[in-house]
KETOR-509000 format. One record per residue (C-alpha): residue number from 1; residue in three letters; x, y, z. Coordinates in nm, 2 decimals. Example, Ala and Ser with C-alpha at 12.3 -4.5 7.8 and 13.67 -1.06 7.14 Angstrom:
2
PT pos code   east  north     up
PT   1  Ala   1.23  -0.45   0.78
PT   2  Ser   1.37  -0.11   0.71
END
This chain:
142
PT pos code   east  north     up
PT   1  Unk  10.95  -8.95 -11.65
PT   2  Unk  10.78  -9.02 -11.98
PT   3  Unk  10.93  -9.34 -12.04
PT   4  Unk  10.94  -9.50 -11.69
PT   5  Unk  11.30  -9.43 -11.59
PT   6  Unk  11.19  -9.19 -11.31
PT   7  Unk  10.89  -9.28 -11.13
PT   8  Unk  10.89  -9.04 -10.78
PT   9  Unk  10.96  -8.66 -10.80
PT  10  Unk  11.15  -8.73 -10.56
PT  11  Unk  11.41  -8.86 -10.80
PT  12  Unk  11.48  -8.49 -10.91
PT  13  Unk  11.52  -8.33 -10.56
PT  14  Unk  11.14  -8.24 -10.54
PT  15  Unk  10.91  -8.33 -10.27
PT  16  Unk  10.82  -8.67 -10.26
PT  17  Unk  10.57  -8.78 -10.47
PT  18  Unk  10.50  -9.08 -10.74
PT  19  Unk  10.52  -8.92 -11.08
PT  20  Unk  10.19  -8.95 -11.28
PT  21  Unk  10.24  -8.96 -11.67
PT  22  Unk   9.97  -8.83 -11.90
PT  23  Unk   9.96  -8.90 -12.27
PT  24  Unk   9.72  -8.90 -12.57
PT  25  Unk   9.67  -9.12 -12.86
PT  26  Unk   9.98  -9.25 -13.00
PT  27  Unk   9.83  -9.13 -13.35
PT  28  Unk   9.87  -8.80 -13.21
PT  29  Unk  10.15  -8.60 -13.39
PT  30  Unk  10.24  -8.45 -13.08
PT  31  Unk  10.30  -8.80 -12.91
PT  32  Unk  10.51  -8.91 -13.14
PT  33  Unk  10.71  -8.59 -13.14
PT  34  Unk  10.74  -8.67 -12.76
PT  35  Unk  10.85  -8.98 -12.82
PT  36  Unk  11.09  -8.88 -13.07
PT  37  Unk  11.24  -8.63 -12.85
PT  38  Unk  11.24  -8.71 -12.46
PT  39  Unk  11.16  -9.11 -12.48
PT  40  Unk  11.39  -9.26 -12.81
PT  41  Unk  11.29  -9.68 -12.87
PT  42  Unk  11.21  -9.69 -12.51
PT  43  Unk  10.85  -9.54 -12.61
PT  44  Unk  10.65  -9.38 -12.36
PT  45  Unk  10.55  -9.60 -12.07
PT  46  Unk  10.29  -9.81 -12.06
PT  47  Unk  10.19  -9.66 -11.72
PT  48  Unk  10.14  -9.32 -11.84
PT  49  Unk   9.74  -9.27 -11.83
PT  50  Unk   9.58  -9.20 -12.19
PT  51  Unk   9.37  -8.89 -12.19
PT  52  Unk   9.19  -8.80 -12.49
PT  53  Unk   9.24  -8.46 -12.58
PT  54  Unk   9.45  -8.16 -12.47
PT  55  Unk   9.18  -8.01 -12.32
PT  56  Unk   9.17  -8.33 -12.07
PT  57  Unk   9.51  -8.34 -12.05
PT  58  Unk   9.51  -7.96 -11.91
PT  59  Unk   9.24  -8.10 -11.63
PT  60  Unk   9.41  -8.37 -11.58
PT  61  Unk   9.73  -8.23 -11.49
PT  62  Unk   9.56  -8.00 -11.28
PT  63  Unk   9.40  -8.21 -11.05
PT  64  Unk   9.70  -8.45 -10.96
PT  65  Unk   9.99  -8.30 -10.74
PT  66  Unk  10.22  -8.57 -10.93
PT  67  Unk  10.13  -8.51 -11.25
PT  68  Unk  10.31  -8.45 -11.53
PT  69  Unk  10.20  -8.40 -11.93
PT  70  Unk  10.25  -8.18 -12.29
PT  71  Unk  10.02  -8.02 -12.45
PT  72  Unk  10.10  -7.73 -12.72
PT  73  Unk  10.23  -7.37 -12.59
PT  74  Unk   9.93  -7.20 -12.76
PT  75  Unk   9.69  -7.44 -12.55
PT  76  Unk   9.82  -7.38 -12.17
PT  77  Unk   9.66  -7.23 -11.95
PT  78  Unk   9.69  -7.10 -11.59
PT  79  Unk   9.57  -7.43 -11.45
PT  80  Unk   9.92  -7.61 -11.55
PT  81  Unk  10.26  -7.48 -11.43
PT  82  Unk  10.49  -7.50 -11.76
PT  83  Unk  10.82  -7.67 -11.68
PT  84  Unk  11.17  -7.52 -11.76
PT  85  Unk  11.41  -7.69 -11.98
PT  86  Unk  11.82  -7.62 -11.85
PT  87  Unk  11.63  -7.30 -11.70
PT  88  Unk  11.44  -7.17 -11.98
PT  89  Unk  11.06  -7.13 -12.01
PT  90  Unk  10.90  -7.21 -12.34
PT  91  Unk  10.72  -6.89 -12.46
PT  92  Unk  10.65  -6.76 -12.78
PT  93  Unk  10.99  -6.60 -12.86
PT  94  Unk  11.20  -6.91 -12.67
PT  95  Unk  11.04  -7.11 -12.90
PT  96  Unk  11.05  -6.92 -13.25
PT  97  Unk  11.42  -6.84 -13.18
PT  98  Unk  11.47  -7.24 -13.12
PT  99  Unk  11.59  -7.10 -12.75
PT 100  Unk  11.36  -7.36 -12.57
PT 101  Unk  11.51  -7.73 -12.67
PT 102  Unk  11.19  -7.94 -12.67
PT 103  Unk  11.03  -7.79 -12.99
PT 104  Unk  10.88  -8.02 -13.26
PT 105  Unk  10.95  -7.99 -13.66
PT 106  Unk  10.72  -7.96 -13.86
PT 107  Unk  10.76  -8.00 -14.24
PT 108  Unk  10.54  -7.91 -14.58
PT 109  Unk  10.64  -8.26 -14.79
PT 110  Unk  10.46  -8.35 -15.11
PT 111  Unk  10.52  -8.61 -15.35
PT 112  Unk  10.61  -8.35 -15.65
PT 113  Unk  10.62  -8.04 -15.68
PT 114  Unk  10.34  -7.84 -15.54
PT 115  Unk  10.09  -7.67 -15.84
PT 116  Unk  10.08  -7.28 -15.78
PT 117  Unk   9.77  -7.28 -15.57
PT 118  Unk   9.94  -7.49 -15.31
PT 119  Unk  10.27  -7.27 -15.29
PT 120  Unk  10.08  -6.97 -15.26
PT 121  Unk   9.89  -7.16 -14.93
PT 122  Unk  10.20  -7.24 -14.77
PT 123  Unk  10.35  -6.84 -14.87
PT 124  Unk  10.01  -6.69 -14.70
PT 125  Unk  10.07  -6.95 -14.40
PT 126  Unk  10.41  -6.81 -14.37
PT 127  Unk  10.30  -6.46 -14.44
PT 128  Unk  10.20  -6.18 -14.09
PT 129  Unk   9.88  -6.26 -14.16
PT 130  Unk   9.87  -6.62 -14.17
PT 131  Unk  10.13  -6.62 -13.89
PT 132  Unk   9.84  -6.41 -13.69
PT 133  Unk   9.59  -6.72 -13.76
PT 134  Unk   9.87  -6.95 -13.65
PT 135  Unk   9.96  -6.79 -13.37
PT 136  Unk   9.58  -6.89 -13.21
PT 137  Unk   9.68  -7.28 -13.18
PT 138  Unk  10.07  -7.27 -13.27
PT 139  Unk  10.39  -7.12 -13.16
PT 140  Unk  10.43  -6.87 -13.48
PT 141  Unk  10.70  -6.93 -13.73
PT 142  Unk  11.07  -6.80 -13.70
END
């Protein structure tokens, strides 16, 4: 859908309906972790509409019947209906448990080793209570 392949809803054994693609930037990490996992070299097609923010994408998806979009699980609302993957619903624990297939990586890189001050960031990001912070815009950690 993202990249072009299947254009009607139809396509799935849905109703019948043209399938409406929203992105955001390409400079977004999320797009490129979209592309990385559903799209490959293919990219994501040039007919998907650009929106500029999840926010827009929520209300964007909301209006169109067709429509289809990503957003991060801590950002959906009850405007959107969340799609299952081979049956499973991305919550929370589907995706902290790595249950839910279409879940992102991301790592903590540096050039050299990180000076105390920066460990101890990434420890108190890791930590209950950092997790609880998290946990307002991400999926919490494993």
């Amino acid at each position: 859908m993202f990249s072009g392949r299947i254009m009607d809803w139809g396509d799935l054994g849905r109703f019948e309906m043209p399938i409406t693609p929203f992105t955001i930037s390409a400079n977004s990490d999320v797009y490129l972790e979209v592309e990385r996992m559903l799209t490959g070299p293919s990219g994501i097609t040039g007919n998907a509409r650009l929106v500029p923010s999840f926010g827009a994408m929520l209300a964007a998806v909301a209006e169109d019947p067709g429509a289809i979009g990503f957003a991060p699980l801590a950002l959906i609302d009850d405007s959107v209906k969340i799609l299952a993957i081979d049956g499973i619903l991305p919550t929370p624990d589907s995706v902290s448990k790595q249950i839910y297939s279409f879940r992102p990586t991301i790592y903590v890189i540096g050039r050299n080793e990180p000076p105390p001050s920066y460990r101890n960031l990434v420890g108190w990001i890791q930590s209950e209570a950092g997790q609880a912070i998290v946990a307002g815009s991400h999926t919490r950690l494993p």
